[in-house]
MDAnalysis code that builds the backbone (N, CA, C; Angstrom):
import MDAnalysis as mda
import numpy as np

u = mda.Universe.empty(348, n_residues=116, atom_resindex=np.repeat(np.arange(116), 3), trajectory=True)
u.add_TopologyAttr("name", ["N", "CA", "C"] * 116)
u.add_TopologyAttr("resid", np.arange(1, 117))
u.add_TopologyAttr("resname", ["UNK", "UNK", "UNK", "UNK", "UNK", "UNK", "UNK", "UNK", "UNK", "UNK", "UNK", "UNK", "UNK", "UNK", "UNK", "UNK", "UNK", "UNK", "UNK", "UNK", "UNK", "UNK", "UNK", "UNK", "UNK", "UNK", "UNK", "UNK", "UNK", "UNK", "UNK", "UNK", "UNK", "UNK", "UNK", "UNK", "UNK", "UNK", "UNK", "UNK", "UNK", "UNK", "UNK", "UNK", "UNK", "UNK", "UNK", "UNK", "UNK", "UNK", "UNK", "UNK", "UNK", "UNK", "UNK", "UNK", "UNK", "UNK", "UNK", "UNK", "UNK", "UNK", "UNK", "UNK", "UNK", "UNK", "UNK", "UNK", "UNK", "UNK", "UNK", "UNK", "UNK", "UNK", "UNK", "UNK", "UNK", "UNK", "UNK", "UNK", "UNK", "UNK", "UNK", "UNK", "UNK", "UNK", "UNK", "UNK", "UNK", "UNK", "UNK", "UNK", "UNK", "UNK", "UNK", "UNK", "UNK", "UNK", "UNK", "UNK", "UNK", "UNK", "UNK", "UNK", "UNK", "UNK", "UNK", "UNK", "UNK", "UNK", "UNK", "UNK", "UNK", "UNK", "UNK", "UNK"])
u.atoms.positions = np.array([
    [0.849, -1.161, 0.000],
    [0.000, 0.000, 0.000],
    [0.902, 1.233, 0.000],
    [0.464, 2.167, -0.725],
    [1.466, 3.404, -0.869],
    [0.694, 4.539, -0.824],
    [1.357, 5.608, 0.127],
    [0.665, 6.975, 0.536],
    [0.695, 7.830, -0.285],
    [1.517, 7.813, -1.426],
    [2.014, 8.710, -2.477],
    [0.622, 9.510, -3.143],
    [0.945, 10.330, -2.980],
    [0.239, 11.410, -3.466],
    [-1.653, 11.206, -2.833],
    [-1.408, 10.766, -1.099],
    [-2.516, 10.812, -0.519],
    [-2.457, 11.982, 0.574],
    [-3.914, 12.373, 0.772],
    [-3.725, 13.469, 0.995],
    [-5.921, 13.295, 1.985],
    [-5.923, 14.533, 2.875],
    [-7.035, 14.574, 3.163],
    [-7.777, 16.112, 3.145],
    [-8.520, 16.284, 2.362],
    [-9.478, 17.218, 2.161],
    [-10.656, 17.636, 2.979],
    [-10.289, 18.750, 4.283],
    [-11.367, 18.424, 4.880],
    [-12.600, 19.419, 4.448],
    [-13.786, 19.155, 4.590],
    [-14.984, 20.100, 3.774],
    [-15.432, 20.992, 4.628],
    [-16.016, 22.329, 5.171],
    [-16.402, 23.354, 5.651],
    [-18.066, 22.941, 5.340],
    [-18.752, 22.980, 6.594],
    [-20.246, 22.361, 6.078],
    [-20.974, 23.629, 5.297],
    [-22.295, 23.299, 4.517],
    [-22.604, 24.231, 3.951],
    [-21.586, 24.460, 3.235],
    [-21.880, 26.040, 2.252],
    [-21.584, 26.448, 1.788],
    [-20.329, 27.738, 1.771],
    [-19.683, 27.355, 2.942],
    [-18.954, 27.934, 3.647],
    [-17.415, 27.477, 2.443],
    [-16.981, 29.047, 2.404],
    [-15.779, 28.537, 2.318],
    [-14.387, 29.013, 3.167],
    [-13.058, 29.058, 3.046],
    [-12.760, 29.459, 3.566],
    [-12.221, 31.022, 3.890],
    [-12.566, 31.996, 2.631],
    [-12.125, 33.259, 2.703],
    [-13.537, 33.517, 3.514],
    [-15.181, 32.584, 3.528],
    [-16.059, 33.157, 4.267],
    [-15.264, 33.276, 6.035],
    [-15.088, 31.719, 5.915],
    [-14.611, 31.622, 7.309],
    [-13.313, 32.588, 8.019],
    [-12.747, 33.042, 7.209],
    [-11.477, 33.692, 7.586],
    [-12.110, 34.845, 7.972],
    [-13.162, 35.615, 6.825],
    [-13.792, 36.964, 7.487],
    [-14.528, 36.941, 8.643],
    [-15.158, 35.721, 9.294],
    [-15.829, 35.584, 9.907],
    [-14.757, 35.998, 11.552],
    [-14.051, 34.869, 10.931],
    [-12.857, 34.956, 12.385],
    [-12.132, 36.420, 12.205],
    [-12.258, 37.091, 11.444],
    [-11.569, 38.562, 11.659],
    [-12.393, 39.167, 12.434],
    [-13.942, 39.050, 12.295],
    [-15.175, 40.024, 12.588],
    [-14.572, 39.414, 14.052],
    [-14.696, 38.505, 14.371],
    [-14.374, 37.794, 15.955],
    [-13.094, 38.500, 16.453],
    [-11.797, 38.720, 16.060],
    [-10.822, 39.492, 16.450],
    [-11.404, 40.721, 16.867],
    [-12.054, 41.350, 15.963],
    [-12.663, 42.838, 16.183],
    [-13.555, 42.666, 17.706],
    [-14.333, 41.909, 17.968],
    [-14.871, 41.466, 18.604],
    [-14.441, 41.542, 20.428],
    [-13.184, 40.289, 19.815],
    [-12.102, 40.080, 20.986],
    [-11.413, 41.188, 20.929],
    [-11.217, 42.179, 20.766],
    [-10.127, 43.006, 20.991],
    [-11.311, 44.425, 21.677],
    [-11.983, 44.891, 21.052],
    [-12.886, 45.346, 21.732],
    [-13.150, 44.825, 23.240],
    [-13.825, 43.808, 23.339],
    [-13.880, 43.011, 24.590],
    [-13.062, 42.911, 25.210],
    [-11.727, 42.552, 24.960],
    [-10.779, 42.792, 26.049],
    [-9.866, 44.076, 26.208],
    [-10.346, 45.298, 25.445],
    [-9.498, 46.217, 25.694],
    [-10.996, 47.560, 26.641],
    [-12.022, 47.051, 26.845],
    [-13.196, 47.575, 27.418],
    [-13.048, 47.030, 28.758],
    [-13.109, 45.453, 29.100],
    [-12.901, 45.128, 30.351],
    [-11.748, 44.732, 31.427],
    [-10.577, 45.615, 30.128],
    [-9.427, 45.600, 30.930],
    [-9.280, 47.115, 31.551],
    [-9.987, 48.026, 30.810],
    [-9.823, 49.219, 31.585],
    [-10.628, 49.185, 32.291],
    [-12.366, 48.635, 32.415],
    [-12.947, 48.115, 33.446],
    [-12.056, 48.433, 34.459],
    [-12.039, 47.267, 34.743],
    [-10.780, 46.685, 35.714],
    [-10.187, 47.425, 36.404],
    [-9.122, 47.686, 35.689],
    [-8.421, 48.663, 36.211],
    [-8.849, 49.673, 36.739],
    [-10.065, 50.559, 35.940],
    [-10.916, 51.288, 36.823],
    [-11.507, 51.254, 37.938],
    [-11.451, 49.966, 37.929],
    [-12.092, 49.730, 39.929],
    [-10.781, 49.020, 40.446],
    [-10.009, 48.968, 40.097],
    [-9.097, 48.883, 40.774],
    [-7.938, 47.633, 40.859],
    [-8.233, 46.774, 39.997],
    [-7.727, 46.120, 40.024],
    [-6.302, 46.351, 39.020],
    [-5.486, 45.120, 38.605],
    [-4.293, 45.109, 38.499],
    [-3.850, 44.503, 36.575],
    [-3.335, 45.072, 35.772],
    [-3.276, 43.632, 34.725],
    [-2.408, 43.313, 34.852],
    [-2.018, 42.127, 34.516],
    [-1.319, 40.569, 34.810],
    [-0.231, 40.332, 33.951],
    [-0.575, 41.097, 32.740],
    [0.213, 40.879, 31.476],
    [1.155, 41.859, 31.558],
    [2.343, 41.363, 31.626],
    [3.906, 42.346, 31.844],
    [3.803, 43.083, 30.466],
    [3.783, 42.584, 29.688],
    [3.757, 43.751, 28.118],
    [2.471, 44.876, 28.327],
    [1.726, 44.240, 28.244],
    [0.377, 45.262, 28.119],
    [0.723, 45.925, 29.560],
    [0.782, 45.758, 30.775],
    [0.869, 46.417, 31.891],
    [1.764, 47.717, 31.798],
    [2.629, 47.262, 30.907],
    [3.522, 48.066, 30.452],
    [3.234, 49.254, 29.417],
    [3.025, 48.825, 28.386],
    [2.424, 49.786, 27.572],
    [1.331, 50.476, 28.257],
    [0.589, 49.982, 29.049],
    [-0.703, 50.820, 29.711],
    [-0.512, 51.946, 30.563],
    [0.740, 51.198, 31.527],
    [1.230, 52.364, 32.473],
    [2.020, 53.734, 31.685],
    [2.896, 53.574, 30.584],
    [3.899, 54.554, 29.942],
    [2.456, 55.271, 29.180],
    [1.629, 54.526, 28.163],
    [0.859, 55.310, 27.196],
    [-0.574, 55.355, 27.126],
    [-1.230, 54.334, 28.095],
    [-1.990, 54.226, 28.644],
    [-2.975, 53.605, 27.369],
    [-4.224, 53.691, 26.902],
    [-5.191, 53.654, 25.920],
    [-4.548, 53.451, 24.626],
    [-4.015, 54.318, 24.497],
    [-2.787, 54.646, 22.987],
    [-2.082, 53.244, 23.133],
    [-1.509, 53.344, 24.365],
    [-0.119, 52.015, 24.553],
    [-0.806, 50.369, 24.141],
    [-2.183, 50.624, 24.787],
    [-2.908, 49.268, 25.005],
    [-3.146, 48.614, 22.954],
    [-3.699, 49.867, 22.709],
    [-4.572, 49.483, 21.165],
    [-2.705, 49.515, 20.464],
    [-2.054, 50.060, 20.348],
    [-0.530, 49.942, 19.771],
    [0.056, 48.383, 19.861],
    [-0.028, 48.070, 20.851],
    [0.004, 46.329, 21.404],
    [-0.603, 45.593, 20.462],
    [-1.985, 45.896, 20.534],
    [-2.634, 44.960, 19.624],
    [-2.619, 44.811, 18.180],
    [-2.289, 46.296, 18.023],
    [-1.840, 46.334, 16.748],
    [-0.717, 46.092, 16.147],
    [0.132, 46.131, 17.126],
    [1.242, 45.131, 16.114],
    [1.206, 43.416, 16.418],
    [0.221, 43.083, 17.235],
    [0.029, 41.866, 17.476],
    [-0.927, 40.915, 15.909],
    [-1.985, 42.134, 15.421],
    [-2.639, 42.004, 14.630],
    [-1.238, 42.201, 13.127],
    [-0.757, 43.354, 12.968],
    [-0.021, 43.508, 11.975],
    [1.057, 41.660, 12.032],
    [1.763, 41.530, 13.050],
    [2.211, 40.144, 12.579],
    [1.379, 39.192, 12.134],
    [0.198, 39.302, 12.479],
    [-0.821, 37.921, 11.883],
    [-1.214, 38.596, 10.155],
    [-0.734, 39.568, 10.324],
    [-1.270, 40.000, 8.016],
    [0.176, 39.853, 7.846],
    [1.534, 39.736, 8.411],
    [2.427, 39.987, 7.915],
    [2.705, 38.278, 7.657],
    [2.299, 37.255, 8.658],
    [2.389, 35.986, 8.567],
    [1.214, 35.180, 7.544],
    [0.104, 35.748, 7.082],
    [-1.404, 35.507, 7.021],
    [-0.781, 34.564, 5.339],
    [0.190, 35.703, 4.679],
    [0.148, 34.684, 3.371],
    [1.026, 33.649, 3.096],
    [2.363, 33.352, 4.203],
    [2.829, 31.975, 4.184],
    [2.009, 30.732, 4.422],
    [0.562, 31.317, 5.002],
    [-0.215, 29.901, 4.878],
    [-0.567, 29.133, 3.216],
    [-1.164, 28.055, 3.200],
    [-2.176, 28.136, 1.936],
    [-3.482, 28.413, 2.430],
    [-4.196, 28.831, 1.512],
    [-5.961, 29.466, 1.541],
    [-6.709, 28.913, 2.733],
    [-6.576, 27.633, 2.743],
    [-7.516, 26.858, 3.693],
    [-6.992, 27.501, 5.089],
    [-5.870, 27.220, 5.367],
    [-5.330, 27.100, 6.818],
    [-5.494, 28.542, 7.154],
    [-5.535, 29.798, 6.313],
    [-5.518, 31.267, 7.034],
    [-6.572, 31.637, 8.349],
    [-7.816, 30.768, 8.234],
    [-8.459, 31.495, 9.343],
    [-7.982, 31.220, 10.862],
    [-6.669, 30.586, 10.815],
    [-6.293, 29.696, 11.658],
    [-5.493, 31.243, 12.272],
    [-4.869, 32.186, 11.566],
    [-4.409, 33.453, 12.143],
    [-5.690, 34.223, 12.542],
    [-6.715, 34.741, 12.593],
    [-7.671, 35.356, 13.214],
    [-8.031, 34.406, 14.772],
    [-7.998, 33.370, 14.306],
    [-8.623, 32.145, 15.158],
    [-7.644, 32.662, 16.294],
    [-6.121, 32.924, 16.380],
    [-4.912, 32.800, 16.812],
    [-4.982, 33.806, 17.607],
    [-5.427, 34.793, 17.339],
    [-5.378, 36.232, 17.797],
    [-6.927, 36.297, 18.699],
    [-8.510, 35.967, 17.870],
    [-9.006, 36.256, 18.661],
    [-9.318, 35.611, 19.991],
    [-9.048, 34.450, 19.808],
    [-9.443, 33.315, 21.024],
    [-8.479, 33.144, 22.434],
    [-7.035, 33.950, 22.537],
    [-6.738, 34.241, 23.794],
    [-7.357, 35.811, 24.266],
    [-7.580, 36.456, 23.153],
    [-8.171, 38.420, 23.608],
    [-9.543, 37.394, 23.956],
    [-9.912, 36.672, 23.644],
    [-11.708, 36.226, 24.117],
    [-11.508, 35.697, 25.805],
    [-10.418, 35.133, 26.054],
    [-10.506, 34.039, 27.079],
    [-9.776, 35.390, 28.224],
    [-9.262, 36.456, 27.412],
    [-8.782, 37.486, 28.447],
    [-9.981, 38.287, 29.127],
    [-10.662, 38.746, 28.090],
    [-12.076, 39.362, 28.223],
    [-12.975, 38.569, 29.541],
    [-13.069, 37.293, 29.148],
    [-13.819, 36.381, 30.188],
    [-13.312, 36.212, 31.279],
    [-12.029, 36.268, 31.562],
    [-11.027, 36.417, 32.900],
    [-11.188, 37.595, 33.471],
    [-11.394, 38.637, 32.765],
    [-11.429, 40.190, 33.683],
    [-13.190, 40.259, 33.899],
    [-13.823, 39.356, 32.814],
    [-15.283, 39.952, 33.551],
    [-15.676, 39.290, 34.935],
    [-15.083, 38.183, 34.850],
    [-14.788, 37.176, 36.257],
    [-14.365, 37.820, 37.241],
    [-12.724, 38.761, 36.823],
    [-12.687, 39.712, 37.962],
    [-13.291, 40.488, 38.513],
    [-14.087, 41.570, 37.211],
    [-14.718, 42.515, 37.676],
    [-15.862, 42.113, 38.530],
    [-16.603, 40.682, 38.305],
    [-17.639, 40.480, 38.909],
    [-17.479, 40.238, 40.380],
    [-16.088, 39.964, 40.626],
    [-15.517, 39.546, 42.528],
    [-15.591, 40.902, 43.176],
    [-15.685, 41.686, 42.308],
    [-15.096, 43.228, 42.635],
    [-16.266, 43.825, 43.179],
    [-16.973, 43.618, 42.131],
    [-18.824, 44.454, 42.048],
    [-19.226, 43.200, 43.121],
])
């Protein structure tokens, strides 16, 4: 038996393809980054602390400016990396970016809620 030139194709249900899915997971970055740059100043507004030595950093020197600058070059490496993928695998950079800003968002609303 020989693997040569085997390969697996996986299908997107519906009619989905993947530049749909890639926009989809961008709209979700927008999403996550909003969300976690709202309930991190939350936060901080009542008093609490962020956790993250980079962002803590940029927040304290530039504050708002410093925070969205972060993300944006966090975002600029995922377009600067986005076309060494092939087509299929790209939503896998939105995916990359928005799903720890999502799980940050859900960690500070957790905080804020110990707080309130």
């Amino acid at each position: 038996m020989s693997s040569e030139g085997a390969f697996l194709r996986h299908r997107l249900p519906g009619n989905v393809t993947p530049v749909d899915l890639e926009r989809l997971c961008w709209a979700f970055v927008a999403l996550a980054l909003i969300a976690d740059v709202v309930t991190t100043f939350v936060g901080l507004h009542l008093g609490l602390s962020e956790s993250n030595p980079a962002a803590r950093g940029a927040i304290e020197g530039y504050g708002l400016a410093g925070m969205l600058a972060l993300k944006a070059f966090a975002i600029s490496v995922g377009l600067v990396c986005r076309p060494l993928l092939e087509q299929a695998y790209r939503p896998i950079v939105p995916a990359g970016l928005a799903m720890p800003w999502l799980v940050a968002a859900g960690v500070n609303l957790y905080m804020i809620s110990l707080v309130l």
